[in-house]
N, C-alpha and C positions, 0 to 999 in steps of 0.2 A: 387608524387605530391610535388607541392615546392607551399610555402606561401610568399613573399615577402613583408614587410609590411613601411609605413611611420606611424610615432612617432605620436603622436598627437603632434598637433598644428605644423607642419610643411608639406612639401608635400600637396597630396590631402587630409591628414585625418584632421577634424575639430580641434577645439578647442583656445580657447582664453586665454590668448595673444597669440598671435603666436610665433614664434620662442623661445620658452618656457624651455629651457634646465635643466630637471629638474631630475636628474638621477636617481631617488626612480620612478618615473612616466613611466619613459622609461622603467626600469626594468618590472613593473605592466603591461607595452603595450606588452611586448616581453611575458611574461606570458598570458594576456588573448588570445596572436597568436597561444601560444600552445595549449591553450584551445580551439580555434575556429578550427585551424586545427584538433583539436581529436574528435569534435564532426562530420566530414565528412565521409560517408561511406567506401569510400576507402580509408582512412588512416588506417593501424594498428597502434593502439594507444600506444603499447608496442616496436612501433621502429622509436620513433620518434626524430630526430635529427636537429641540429641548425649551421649555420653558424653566425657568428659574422663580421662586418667588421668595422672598425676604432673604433670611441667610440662603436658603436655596438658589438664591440669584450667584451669590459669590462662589457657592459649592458646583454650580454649574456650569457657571463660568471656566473656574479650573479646570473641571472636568472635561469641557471642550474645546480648552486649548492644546489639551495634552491625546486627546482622545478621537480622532481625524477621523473617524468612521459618524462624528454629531457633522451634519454639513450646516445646520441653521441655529442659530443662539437666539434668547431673546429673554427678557427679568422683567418680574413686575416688582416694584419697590424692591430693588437688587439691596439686600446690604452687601456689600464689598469690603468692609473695615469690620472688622469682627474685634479686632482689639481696642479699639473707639467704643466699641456697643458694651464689652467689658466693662471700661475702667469708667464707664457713664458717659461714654459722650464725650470724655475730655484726652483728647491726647495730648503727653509732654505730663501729664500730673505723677510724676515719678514717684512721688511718694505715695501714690494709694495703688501705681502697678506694683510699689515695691514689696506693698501686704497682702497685694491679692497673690503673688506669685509665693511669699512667705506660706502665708494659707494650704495652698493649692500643692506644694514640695511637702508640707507636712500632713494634709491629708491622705495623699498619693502614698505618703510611708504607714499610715496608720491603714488603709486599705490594704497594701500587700502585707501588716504584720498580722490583722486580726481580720479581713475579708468586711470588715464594718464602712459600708457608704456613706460621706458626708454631703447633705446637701442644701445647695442655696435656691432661693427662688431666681429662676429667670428670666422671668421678665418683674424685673423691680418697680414697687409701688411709687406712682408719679406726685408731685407736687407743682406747684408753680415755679419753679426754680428747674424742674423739669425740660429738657430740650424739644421740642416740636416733633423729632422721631420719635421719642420715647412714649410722647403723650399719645402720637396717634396709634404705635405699636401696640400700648397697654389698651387701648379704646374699643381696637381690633382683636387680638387675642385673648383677651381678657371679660370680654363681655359677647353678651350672645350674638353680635352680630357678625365676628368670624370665629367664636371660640368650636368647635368639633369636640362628640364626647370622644373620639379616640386618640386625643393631643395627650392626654395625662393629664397629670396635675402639673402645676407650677415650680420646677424644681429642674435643677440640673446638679452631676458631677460637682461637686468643691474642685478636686483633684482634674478638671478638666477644664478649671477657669484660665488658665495660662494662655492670653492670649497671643496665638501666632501670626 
């Protein structure tokens, strides 16, 4: 049996704001999948395994180190650096985490004063100065050959770029 699931707040699973990038939360939804899937009659609950794919790689990952009841791991195009994939690709650029996290603290205030969501695109338009994941990631999600109508649109959280 296979469980295929969408993240809260994107796809068809609820939750508000939408496009909510919140990787402690994602982790929590990969978990209660494993939990949902163990409570099905046909699962054996002691051979229970996970794919990972993109950020899904690294949200699985945690998941199944912390989560002893996943016995088999495995990613396809794992990202694992989520704060790399933020700041473009470039870790150590201190000055451009220093405005995304500037951004990200005074959105976060402007949501809980007036409930108004700020949002950036995420997956950011490539150029040739572009890094080789970025181009292929845009190539992929971004065009019909893995974009799904129920990803959303292009957009995430401002207040959720903070990368951890």
């Amino acid at each position: 049996m296979t469980l295929v699931i969408d993240h809260r707040t994107y796809g068809e699973s609820g939750g508000e704001p939408r496009h909510y990038e919140n990787p402690y939360m994602k982790i929590e939804d990969v978990k209660t999948a494993v939990s949902y899937i163990g409570s099905l009659d046909d699962v054996d609950k002691d051979r229970i395994g996970m794919l990972g794919v993109c950020n899904g790689g690294g949200f699985g990952a945690a998941a199944a180190i912390y989560d002893k009841r996943v016995k088999a791991y495995a990613s396809v195009s794992g990202l694992f650096d989520l704060r790399s994939q933020i700041i473009n690709g470039t870790p150590g650029d201190s000055e451009n985490l220093a405005g995304i996290m500037k951004q990200s603290g005074e959105a976060r205030q402007k949501y809980f004063e007036t409930g108004e969501v700020e949002y950036v695109k995420q997956m950011p338009d490539v150029d040739e100065n572009s890094n080789q994941l970025r181009k292929e990631a845009y190539d992929y999600y971004l065009t019909p050959r893995g974009r799904v109508p129920n990803w959303g649109e292009n957009r995430m959280v401002v207040s959720l770029r903070e990368p951890i």
